[in-house]
C-alpha positions in Angstrom: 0.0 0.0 0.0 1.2 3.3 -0.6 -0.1 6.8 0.1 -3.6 4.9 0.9 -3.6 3.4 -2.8 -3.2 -0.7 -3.2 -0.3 -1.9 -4.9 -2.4 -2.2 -8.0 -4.0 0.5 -7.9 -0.4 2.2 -7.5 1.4 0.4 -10.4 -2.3 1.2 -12.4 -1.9 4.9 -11.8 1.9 4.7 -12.6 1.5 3.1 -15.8 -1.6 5.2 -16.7 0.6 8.5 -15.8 3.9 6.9 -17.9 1.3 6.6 -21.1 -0.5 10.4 -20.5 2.8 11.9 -20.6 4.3 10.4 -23.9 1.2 11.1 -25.7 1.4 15.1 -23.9 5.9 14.7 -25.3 4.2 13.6 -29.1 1.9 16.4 -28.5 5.0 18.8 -28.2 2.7 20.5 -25.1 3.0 20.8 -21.3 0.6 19.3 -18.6 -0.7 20.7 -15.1 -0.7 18.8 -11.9 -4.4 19.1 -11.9 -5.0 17.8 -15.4 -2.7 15.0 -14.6 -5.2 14.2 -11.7 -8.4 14.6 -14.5 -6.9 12.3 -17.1 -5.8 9.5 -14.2 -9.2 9.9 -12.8 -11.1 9.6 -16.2 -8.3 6.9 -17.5 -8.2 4.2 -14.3 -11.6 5.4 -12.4 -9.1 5.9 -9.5 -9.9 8.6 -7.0 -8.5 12.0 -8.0 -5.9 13.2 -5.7 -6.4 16.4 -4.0 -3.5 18.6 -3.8 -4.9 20.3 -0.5 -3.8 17.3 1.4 -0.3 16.7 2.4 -0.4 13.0 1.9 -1.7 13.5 -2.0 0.7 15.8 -2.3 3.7 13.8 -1.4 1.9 11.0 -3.4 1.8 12.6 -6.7 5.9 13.2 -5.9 6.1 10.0 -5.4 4.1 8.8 -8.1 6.0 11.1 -10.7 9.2 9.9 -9.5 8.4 6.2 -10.4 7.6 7.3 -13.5 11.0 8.6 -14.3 12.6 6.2 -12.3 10.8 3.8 -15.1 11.9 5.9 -18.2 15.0 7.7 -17.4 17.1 5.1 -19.5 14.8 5.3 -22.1 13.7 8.6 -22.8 17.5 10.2 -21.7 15.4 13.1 -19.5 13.3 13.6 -16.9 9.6 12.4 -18.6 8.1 14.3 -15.3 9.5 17.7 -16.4 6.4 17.8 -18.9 4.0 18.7 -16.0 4.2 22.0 -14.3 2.2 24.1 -12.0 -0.3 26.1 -13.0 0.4 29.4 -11.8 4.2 29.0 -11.9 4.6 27.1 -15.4 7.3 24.7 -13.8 7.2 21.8 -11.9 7.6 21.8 -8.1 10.5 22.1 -6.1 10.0 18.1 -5.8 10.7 17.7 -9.6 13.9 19.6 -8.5 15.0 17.4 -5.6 14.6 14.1 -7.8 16.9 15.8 -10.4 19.4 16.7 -7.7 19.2 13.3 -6.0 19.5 11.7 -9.6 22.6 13.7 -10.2 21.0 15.8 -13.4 21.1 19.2 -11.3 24.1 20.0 -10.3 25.3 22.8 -8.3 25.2 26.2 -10.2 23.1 25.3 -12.8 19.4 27.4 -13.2 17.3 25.5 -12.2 14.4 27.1 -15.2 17.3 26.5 -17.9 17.5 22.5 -16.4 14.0 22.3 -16.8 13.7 23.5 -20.2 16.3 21.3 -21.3 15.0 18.0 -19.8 11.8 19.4 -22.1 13.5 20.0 -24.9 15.1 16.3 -24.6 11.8 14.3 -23.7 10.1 16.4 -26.8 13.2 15.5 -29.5 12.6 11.7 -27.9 9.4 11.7 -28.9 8.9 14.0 -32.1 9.0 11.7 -34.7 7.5 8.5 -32.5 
């Protein structure tokens, strides 16, 4: 179990999430937290999460972190990079801390300019897929 979710449902929503975000990098476009919650909602019947609580909030870290843990090799960049907040138009400070823990980010680099490049490679990944 994590984050109150069954292992299924877990690997469900992780898989689901994986798949959304390839078809946004083919799109060439840029998702929102909140529409990642709509399309895993409307995809997997899943409860949405709600970004009020801490718990969701630490689970959708967690959740996008599998999902780049599970496509780093592949895709050569951070496949969570293509979903931002709404307001800020860049991920959270979480997407951040995976890249640093990863060893992407490193010290003195901007941390907009990293982000825009991990776009820029998951978008040439996918452009003619």
């Amino acid at each position: 179990m994590k984050y109150g979710r069954g292992d299924d449902e877990w690997n469900e929503l992780v898989d689901t999430a994986t798949e959304y975000l390839i078809e946004v990098a083919r799109g060439r476009r840029l998702t929102t937290y909140t529409d990642l919650s709509t399309e895993l909602v409307n995809r997997t019947g899943h409860a949405r999460f709600e970004y009020d609580l801490p718990r969701d909030q630490a689970a959708i870290g967690a959740l996008l972190g599998e999902v780049t843990d599970g496509t780093l090799d592949q895709v050569g960049a951070m496949l969570s990079a293509l979903v931002v907040q709404k307001g800020a138009g860049d991920p959270g400070e979480g997407f951040y801390r995976l890249a640093r823990k990863l060893g992407l980010l490193h010290p003195g680099v901007e941390k907009f300019e990293f982000f825009q490049a991990q776009v820029a490679r998951v978008f040439e990944k996918y452009q003619s897929s």
